[in-house]
C-alpha positions in Angstrom: 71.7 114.1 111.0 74.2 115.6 113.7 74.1 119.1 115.2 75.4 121.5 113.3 78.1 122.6 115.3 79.4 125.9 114.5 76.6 127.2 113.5 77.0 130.0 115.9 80.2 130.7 114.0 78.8 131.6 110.8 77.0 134.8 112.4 80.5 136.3 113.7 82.8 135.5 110.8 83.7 138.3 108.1 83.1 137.0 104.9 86.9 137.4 103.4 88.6 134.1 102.6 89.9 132.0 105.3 93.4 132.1 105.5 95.5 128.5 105.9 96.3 129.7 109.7 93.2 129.9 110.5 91.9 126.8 108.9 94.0 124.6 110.5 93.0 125.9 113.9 89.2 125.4 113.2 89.5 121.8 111.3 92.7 120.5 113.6 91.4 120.0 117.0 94.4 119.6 119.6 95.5 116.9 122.0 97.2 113.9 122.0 96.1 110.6 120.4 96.8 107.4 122.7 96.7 104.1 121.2 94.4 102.3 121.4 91.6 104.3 120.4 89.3 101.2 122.1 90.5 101.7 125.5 87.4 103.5 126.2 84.9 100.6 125.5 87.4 97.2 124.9 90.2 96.1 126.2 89.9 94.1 122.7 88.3 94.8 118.9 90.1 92.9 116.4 89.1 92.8 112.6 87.6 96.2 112.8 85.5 97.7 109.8 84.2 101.5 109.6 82.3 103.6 108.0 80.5 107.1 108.5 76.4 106.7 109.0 74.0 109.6 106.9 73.7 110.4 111.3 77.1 111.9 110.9 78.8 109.9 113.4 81.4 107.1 112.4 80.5 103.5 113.6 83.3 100.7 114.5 82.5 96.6 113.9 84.7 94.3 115.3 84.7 90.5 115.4 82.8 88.1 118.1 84.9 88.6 121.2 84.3 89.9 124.8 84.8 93.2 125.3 86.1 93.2 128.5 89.0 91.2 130.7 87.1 89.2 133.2 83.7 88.8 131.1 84.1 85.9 129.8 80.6 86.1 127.0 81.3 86.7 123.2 79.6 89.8 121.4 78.1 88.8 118.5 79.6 91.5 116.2 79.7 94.6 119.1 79.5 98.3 117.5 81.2 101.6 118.5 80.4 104.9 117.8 82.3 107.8 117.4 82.1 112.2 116.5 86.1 112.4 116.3 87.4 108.5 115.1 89.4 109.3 118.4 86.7 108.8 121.4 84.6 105.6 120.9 81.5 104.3 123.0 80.0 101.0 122.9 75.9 101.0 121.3 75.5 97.7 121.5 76.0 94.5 119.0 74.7 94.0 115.9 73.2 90.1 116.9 72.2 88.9 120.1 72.7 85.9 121.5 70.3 84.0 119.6 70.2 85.8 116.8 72.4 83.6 114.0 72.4 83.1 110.6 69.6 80.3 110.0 72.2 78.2 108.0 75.1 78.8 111.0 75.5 75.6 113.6 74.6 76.0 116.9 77.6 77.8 119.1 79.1 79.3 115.7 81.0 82.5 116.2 81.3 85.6 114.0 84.4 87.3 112.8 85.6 90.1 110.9 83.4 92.2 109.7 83.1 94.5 106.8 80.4 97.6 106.3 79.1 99.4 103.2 76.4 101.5 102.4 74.8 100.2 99.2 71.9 101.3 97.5 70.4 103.1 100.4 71.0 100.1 103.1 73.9 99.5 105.4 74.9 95.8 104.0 77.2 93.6 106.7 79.7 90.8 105.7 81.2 88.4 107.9 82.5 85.2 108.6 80.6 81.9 109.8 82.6 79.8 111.7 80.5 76.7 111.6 78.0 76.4 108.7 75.0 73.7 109.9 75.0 72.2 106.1 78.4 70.8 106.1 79.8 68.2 108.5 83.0 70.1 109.4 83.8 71.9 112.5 85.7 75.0 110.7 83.5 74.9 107.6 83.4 78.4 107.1 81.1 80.7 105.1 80.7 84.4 104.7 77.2 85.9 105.9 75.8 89.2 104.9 72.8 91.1 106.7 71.1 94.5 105.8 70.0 97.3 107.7 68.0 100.4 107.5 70.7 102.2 110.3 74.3 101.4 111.1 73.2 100.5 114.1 70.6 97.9 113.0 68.4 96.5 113.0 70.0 93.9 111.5 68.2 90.9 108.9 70.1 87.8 107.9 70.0 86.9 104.6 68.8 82.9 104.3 71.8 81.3 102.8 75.7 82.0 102.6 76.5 84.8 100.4 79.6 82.3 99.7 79.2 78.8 101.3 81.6 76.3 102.3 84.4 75.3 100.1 85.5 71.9 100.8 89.6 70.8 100.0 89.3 67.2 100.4 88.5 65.8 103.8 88.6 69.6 105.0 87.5 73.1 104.0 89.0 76.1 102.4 89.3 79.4 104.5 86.2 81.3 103.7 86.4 84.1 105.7 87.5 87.9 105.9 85.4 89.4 103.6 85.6 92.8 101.8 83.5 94.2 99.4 84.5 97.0 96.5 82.4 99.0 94.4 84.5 99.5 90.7 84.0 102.9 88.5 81.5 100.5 86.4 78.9 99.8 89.3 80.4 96.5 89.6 80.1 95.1 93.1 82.9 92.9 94.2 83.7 90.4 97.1 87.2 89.5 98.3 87.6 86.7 100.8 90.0 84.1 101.6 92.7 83.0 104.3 96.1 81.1 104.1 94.1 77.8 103.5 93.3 78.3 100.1 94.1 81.9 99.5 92.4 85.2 98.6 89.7 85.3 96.0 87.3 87.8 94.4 83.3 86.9 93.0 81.6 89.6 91.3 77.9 90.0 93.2 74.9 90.9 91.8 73.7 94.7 92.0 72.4 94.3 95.5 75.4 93.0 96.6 73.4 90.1 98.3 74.1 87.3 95.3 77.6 85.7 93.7 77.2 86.0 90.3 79.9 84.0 88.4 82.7 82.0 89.0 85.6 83.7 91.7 89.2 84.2 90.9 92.1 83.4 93.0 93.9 86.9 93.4 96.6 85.9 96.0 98.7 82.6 97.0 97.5 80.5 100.2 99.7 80.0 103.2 100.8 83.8 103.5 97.8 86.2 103.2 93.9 86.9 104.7 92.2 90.1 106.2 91.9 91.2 101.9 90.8 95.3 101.5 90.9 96.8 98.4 91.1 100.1 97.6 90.9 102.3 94.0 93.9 105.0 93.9 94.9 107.2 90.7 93.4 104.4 89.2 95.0 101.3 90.2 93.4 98.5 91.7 95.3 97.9 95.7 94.5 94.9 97.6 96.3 94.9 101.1 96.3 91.9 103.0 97.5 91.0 106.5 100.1 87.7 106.5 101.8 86.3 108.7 99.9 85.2 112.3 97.3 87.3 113.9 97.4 85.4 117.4 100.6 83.9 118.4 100.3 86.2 121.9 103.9 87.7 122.6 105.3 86.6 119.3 102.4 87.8 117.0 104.0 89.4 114.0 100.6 89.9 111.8 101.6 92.6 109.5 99.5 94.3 106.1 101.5 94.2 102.9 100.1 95.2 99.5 99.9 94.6 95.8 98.3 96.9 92.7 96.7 95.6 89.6 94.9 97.8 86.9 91.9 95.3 87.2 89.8 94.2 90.7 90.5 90.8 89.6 94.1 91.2 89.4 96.7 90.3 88.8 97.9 91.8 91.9 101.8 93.1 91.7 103.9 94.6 94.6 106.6 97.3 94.0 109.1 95.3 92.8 106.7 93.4 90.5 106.5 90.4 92.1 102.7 88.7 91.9 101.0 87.9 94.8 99.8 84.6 93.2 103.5 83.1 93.4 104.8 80.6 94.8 107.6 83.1 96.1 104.4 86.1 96.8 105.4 89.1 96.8 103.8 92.1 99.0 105.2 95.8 99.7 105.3 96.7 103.3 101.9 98.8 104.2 102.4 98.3 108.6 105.0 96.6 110.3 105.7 96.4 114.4 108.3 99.0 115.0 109.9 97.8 118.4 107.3 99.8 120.7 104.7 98.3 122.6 102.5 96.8 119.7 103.4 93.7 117.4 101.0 91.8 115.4 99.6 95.1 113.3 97.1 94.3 111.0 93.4 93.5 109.9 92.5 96.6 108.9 90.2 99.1 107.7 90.7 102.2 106.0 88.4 105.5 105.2 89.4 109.6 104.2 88.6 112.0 106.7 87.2 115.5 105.4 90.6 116.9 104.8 91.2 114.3 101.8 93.8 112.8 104.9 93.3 108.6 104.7 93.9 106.8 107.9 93.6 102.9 108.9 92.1 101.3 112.3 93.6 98.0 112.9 93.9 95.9 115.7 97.4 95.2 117.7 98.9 92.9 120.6 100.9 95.3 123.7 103.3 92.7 123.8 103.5 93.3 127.6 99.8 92.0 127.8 99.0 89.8 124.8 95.7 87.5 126.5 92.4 88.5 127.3 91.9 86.9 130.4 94.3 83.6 130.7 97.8 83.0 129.0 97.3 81.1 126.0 93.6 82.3 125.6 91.9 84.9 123.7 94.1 87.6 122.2 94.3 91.2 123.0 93.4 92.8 119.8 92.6 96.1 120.4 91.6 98.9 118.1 94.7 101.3 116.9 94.1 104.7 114.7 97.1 105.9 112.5 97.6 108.0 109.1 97.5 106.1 105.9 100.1 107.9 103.6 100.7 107.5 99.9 104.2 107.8 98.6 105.2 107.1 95.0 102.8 105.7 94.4 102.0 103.0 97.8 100.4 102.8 100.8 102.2 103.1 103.9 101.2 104.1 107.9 102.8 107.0 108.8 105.4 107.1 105.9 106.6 103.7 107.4 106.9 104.7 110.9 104.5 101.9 111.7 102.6 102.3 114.8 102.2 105.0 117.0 101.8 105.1 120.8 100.7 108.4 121.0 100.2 111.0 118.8 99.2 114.5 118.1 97.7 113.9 114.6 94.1 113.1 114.0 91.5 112.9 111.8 89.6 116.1 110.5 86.6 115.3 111.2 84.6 119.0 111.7 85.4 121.6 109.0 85.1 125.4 109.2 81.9 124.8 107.3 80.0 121.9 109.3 76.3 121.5 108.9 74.3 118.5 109.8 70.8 120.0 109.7 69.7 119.3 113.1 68.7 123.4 113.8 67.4 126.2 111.2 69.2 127.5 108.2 71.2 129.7 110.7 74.8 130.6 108.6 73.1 130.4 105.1 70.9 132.5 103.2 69.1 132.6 99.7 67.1 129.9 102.0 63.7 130.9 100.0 62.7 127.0 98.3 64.3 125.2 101.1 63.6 123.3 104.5 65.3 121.6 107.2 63.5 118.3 106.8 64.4 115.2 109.8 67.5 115.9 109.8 68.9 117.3 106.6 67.8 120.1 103.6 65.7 119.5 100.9 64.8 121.9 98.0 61.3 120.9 97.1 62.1 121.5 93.1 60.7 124.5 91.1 63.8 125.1 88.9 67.2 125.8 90.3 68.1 127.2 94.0 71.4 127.5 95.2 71.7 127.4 99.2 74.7 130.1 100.0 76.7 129.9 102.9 77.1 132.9 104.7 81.1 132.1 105.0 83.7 132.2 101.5 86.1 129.9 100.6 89.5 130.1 99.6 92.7 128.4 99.3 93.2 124.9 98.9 89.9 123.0 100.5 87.9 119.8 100.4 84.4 120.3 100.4 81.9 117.6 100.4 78.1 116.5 101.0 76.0 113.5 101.4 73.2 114.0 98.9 70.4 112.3 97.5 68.7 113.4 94.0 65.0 113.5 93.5 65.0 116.4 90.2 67.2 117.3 87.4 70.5 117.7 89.7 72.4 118.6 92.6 75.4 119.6 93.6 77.9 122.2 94.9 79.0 125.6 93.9 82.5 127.2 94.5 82.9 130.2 93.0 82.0 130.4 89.3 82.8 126.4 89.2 80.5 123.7 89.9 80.0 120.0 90.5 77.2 118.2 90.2 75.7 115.0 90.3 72.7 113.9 87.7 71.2 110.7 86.3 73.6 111.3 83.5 76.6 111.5 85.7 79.3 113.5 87.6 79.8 117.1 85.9 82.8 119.5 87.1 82.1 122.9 84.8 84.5 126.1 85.9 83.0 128.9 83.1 83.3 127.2 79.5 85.3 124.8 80.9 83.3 121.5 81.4 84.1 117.6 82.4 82.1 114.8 83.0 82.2 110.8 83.9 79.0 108.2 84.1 77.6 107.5 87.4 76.2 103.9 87.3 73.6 102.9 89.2 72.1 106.4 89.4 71.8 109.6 91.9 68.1 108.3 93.5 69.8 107.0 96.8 72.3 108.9 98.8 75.9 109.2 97.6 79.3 111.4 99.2 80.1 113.9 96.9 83.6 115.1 97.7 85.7 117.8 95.8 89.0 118.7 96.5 90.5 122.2 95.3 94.3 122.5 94.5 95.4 125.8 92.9 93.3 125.6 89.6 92.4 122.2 89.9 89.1 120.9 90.9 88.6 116.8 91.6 85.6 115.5 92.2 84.5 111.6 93.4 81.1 110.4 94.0 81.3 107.4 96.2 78.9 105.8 99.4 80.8 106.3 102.5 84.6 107.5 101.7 85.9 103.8 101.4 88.1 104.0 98.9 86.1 103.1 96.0 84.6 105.8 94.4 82.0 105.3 91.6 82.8 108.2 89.5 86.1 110.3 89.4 86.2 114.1 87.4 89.6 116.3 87.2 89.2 120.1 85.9 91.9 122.6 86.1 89.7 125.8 86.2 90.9 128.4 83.2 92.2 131.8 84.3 89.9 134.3 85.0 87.2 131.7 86.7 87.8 132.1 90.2 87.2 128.5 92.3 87.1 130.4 95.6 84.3 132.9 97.1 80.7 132.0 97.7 80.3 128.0 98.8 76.9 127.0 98.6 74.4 123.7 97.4 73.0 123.7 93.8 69.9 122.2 92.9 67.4 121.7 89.9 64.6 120.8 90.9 64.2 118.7 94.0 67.5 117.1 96.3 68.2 116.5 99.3 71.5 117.2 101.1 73.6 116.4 104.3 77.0 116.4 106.5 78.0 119.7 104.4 81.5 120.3 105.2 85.0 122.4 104.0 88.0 122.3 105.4 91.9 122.9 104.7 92.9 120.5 102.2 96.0 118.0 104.1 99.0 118.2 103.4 100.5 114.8 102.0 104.0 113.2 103.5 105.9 112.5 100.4 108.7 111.3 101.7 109.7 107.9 103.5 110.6 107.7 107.2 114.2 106.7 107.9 115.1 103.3 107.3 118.3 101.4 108.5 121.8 102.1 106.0 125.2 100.5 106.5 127.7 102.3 107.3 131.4 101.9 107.4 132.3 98.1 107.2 133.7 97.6 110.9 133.5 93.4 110.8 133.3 90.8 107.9 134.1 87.2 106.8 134.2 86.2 103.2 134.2 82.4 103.9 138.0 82.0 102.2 138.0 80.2 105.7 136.1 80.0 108.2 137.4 82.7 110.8 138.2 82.1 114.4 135.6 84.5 115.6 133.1 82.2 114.8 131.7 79.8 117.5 129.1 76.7 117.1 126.1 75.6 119.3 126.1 71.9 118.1 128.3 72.1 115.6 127.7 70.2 112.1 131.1 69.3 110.7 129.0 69.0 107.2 129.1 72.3 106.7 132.4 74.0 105.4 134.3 76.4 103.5 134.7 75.9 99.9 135.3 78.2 96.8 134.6 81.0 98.5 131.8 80.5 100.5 130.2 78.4 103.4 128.3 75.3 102.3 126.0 74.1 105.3 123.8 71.2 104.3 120.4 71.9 105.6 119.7 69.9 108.8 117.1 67.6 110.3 116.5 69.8 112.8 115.3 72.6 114.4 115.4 75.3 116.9 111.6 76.3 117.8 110.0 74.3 120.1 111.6 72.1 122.6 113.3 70.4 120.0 116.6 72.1 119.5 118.6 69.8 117.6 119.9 72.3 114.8 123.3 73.8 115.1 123.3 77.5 115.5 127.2 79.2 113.9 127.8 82.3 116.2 129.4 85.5 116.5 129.7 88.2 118.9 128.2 91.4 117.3 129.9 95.2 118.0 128.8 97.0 120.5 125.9 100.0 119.7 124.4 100.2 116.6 125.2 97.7 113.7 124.1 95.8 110.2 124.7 92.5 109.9 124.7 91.3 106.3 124.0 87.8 104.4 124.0 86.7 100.8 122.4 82.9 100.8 121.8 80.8 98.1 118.6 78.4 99.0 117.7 76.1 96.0 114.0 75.3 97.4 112.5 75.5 94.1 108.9 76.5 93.9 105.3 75.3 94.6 106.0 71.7 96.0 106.0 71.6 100.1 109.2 71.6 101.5 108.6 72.2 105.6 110.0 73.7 106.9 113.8 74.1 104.9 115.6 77.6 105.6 118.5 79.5 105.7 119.3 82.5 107.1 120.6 85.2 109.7 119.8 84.7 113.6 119.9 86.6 116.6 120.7 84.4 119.5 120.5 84.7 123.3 119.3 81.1 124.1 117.6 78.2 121.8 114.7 79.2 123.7 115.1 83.0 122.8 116.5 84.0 119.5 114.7 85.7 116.1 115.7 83.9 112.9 115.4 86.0 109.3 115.7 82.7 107.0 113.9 82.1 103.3 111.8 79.2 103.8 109.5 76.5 102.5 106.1 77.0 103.9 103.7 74.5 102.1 103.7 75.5 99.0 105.2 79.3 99.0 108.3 80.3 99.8 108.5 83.3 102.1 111.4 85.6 104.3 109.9 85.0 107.4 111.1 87.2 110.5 110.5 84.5 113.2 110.4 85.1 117.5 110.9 82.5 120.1 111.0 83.3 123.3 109.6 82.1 126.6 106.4 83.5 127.9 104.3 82.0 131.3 105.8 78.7 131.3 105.5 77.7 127.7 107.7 79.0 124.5 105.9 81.0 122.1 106.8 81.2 118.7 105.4 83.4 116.0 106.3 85.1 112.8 106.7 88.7 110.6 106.8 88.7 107.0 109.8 90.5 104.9 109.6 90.5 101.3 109.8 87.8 98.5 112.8 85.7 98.5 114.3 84.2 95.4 117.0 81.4 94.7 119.9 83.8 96.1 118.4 86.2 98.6 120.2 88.7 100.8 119.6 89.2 104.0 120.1 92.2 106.9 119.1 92.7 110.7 120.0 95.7 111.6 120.7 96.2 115.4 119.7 99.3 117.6 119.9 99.8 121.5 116.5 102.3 122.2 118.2 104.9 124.5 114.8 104.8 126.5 114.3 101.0 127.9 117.7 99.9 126.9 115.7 97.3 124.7 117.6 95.6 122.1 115.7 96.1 118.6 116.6 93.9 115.4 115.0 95.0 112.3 114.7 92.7 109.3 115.3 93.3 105.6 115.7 91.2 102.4 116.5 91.8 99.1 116.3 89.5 95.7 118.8 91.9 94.0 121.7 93.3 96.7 120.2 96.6 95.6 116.8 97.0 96.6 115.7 96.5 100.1 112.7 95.4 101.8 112.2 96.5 105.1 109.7 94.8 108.0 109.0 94.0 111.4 110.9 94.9 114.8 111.4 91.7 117.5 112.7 93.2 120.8 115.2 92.0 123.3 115.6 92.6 126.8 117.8 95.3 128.6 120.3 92.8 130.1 120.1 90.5 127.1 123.5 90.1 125.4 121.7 88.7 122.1 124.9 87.3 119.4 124.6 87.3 115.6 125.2 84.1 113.4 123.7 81.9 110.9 121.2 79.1 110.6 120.5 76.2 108.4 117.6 73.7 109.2 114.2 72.7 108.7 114.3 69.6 107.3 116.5 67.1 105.4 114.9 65.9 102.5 115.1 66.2 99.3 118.7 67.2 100.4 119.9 71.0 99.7 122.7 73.0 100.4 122.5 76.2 101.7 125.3 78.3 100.3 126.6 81.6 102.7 128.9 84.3 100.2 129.8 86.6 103.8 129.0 88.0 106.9 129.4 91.5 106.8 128.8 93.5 109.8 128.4 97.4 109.3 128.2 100.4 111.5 124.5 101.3 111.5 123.5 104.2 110.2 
């Protein structure tokens, strides 16, 4: 239980309410945040988890990598701790070198994990690489240990939480886990990876069992890296796709879906089901055409303004390797605001990742009390004790611990707390909120609500309240992860002020901690700019094909006909060495532009197809280009954003994900010079409609690159399919 800070503080302030000015000064430190926050301690931490420890600090987890460039031994699961989410030091790994799972092969690594406080334990899932009982190299399993501390020490539990899952002669992906608490006490597990998909199991109330049969929640071959999340009471499950280690061409992104049930089914915006063959997903982070590509595995937790925020790992395209090209990926650890607007997830109102930034996490509050020192700033003390670390009033009927400072305008106030009596709670004003055996209770004078609390109040639970106006909102949850056990809305009547004295209710004996207030964030309701056409400045509506066209390769089986251009799909390809597919070129405007498709792509649904497409391209070489095409991957068929370009003697190729395609999709890159490197930038969108547009990823191209525009049809031959083009249409970007 940390220092309180500003104790001191509480002796010099008047006692009138804070005004908003002042707030933001004492809850907003200054000073600008540079990605990546792991620089300190890593010059990689991919798949990081997070949580805030009853010490007060947050702690970082991040999958079995070496920290270092140059070090060349794995950490078995290193952890990083943290006062501001901003500055991070290394405390050490949560296994040694020996210390595996006593089911795991010898030489098994282990990835991604994810952190929870249940029940009064810290609880640890991850991936097992290599699981001794099966005879497969990659026969993956999740693991799960407990701990009294977030810092260990650590016990394995015997056996897999979810053992190998063989597919025939090989074995499902059983990895990424994530678990969820639901407003029922159910405890939940997602896992799962593009072989086989993501799943959920419900587990047992210790959350160390699978109880029951799991239920696929999204398709295989597009998503892993599941988190879900409980907002305004839909179910979100976000989920990286795409590929989180292609080096220079990694375009891992983290899309989303909603359900009103954790066990789906999981929607996106447009209400296309993530178990489709043609999955949807709406965009939640995306490369933006700075320095980072491959955005995603992440984490996400609110910080005590009611502000969320996600830590995810990222590739500086300018350094993708650990050590040696073609090695170990550089995943470090970014930190950016989570918004939510109409109703979606999205980093930094779609911004995507920052470089550096001036916004962080509130993570002190004018009121900011971790019980390390006296009662200093409070009074009405007489029943109560600093006791290791925290305050505890012994019981004897009800106390209320006042703090010396009032409250007013729009807060959030919380506390850990654990309930040994009657109940506990917090007091603003004349309105209340407190937790009991019977529940969560938010009363403002005759005004009362309240919700069950499973599981209890005899362990320690977050209370967090957030006041708005009139109207008070209270959660319970275990460690501000999104999924809160018990959820209470009041507007207070008039006359029944929510604002004055702050202070700690309890009847009979409780025990509280990390007491905290502080200005209440401000949410970004509106959507970052996103690319528009403009005046039409170029187009060709395939009555014939125009002379401004030229062919790499040419195919004389595709042509002009009733209005459009008909191009056979080819036995071909571009990526790779390969380069047998014929590329139909352009020479785009100069400055900023759209480039516009309409394709028709019959590649039906569920039956593999690799790797059929159709689509837009930007072309410099066939060894450097970025295709947008709807294709076949196995079974699903995607809008995949793919990069090749040429990288310490080899080509790399990777791939972003934009949207759902369906039978007729259109397609946009939209084409900006950045006016500080000179870079060219070609950002991808898709639509199933003509109408609504899904935005993703940014590839980059160089300064002296003279990158054309044109279109592509290849992939593969059989069963034969024609890939029908209605225009190009080239607008001014706007």
């Amino acid at each position: 239980m940390r220092i309180a800070a500003i104790a001191a503080l509480f002796l010099t302030l008047l006692t009138a309410p804070l005004t908003e000015s002042a707030a933001a000064d004492a809850a907003e430190p200054g000073g600008v945040v540079t990605n990546p926050v792991s620089k300190d301690f890593a010059d990689t931490f991919a798949d990081p988890a997070v949580i805030r420890g009853l010490d007060g600090y947050w702690y970082s987890y991040g999958t079995s990598d070496p920290l270092r460039e140059g070090e060349g031994e794995h950490h078995r699961l290193p952890i990083a701790r943290s006062t501001d989410l901003v500055d991070w030091t290394y405390v050490g790994d949560a296994f040694g070198a020996d210390d595996l799972p006593p089911y795991a092969a010898p030489g098994s690594l282990l990835w991604a994990p994810d952190i929870r406080y249940l029940d009064g334990r810290y609880v640890m899932y991850f991936t097992v690489t290599n699981t001794a009982t099966a005879p497969h190299q990659w026969d993956y399993s999740i693991g799960v240990a407990t701990a009294p501390t977030p810092t260990g020490p650590w016990t394995h539990q015997s056996a897999p939480l979810v053992a190998p899952r063989p597919s025939g002669s090989d074995y499902w992906n059983t990895i990424d886990p994530a678990q969820f608490t639901d407003v029922d006490g159910r405890k939940y597990l997602y896992f799962g990876g593009f072989f086989g998909g993501l799943w959920v199991t419900e587990l047992a109330p210790d959350g160390l069992k699978v109880v029951g049969e799991p239920t696929q929640v999204a398709v295989d071959n597009k998503f892993e890296g599941s988190y879900v999340v409980r907002h305004d009471g839909y179910y979100y499950l976000l989920a990286s796709s795409a590929n989180c280690c292609a080096g220079p061409t990694t375009g891992y992104s983290v899309l989303a879906g909603r359900a009103t049930s954790p066990r789906g089914p999981f929607l996106d915006r447009e209400g296309q089901p993530l178990l489709a063959s043609r999955a949807g997903g709406t965009p939640v982070l995306d490369q933006n055409g700075n320095k980072w590509i491959g955005t995603g595995h992440h984490a996400q937790f609110t910080d005590l303004s009611g502000q969320d925020w996600m830590l995810y790992h990222a590739i500086d395209r300018t350094d993708p390797f650990l050590d040696e090209p073609y090695g170990i990926n550089e995943r470090p650890m970014l930190l950016d605001r989570l918004d939510w607007i109409d109703g979606w997830p999205v980093v930094r109102a779609g911004a995507g990742p920052s470089e550096e930034s001036r916004e962080r996490p509130v993570t002190s509050g004018f009121v900011d009390e971790g019980f390390s020192g006296d009662l200093s700033g409070w009074r009405d003390a007489r029943g109560w004790a600093v006791h290791e670390g925290y305050v505890r009033h012994a019981g004897g009927g009800t106390a209320t611990l006042t703090a010396e400072r009032s409250l007013g305008g729009d807060l959030r106030v919380e506390t850990d707390l654990r309930l040994t009596g009657k109940a506990a709670g917090l007091r603003l004003g004349r309105a209340s909120v407190t937790v009991s055996e019977n529940g969560l209770t938010v009363s403002a004078g005759r005004a009362s609500r309240r919700a069950a609390l499973p599981g209890g109040a005899a362990t320690w639970r977050n209370l967090a309240v957030t006041v708005k106006g009139r109207t008070i909102t209270a959660e319970v949850g275990s460690a501000r992860l999104g999924d809160p056990q018990a959820t209470v809305t009041l507007d207070a009547p008039r006359g029944v002020p929510v604002s004055g004295a702050f202070g700690l209710v309890a009847q009979g004996a409780a025990e509280f901690d990390n007491v905290s207030a502080a200005r209440l964030f401000r949410p970004v309701t509106r959507m970052a700019p996103q690319p528009r056409p403009g005046r039409l400045i170029d187009s060709d509506e395939f009555d014939t094909l125009d002379d401004a066209w030229q062919w790499v390769r040419q195919d004389p089986a595709a042509k002009v006909s009733d209005g459009a251009l008909r191009w056979p799909v080819q036995d071909g390809d571009l990526s790779g060495t390969g380069n047998k597919a014929g590329v139909l070129l352009r020479t785009p405007p100069p400055g900023d532009y759209i480039v516009e498709t309409k394709v028709t792509l019959d590649l039906g649904e569920d039956t593999v197809r690799n790797y059929q497409q159709a689509g837009l391209v930007a072309y410099v070489s066939d060894d450097d280009f970025a295709r947008l095409s709807q294709v076949a991957i196995w079974n699903t068929r995607q809008v995949e954003y793919g990069r090749e370009l040429p990288f310490a003697g080899r080509l790399s190729y990777g791939g972003n994900i934009v949207g759902a395609p369906a039978t007729t999709t259109w397609l946009r890159l939209a084409h900006r010079v950045d006016p500080a490197t000179g870079e060219h930038e070609f950002r991808a969108g898709s639509s199933r409609d003509g109408k609504t547009w899904t935005w993703g990823g940014v590839w980059t191209f160089g300064e002296d690159a003279a990158p054309r525009i044109g279109l592509i049809a290849h992939g593969g031959s059989q069963p034969p399919v024609n890939a029908d083009f209605d225009y190009v249409r080239i607008y001014q970007g706007a």
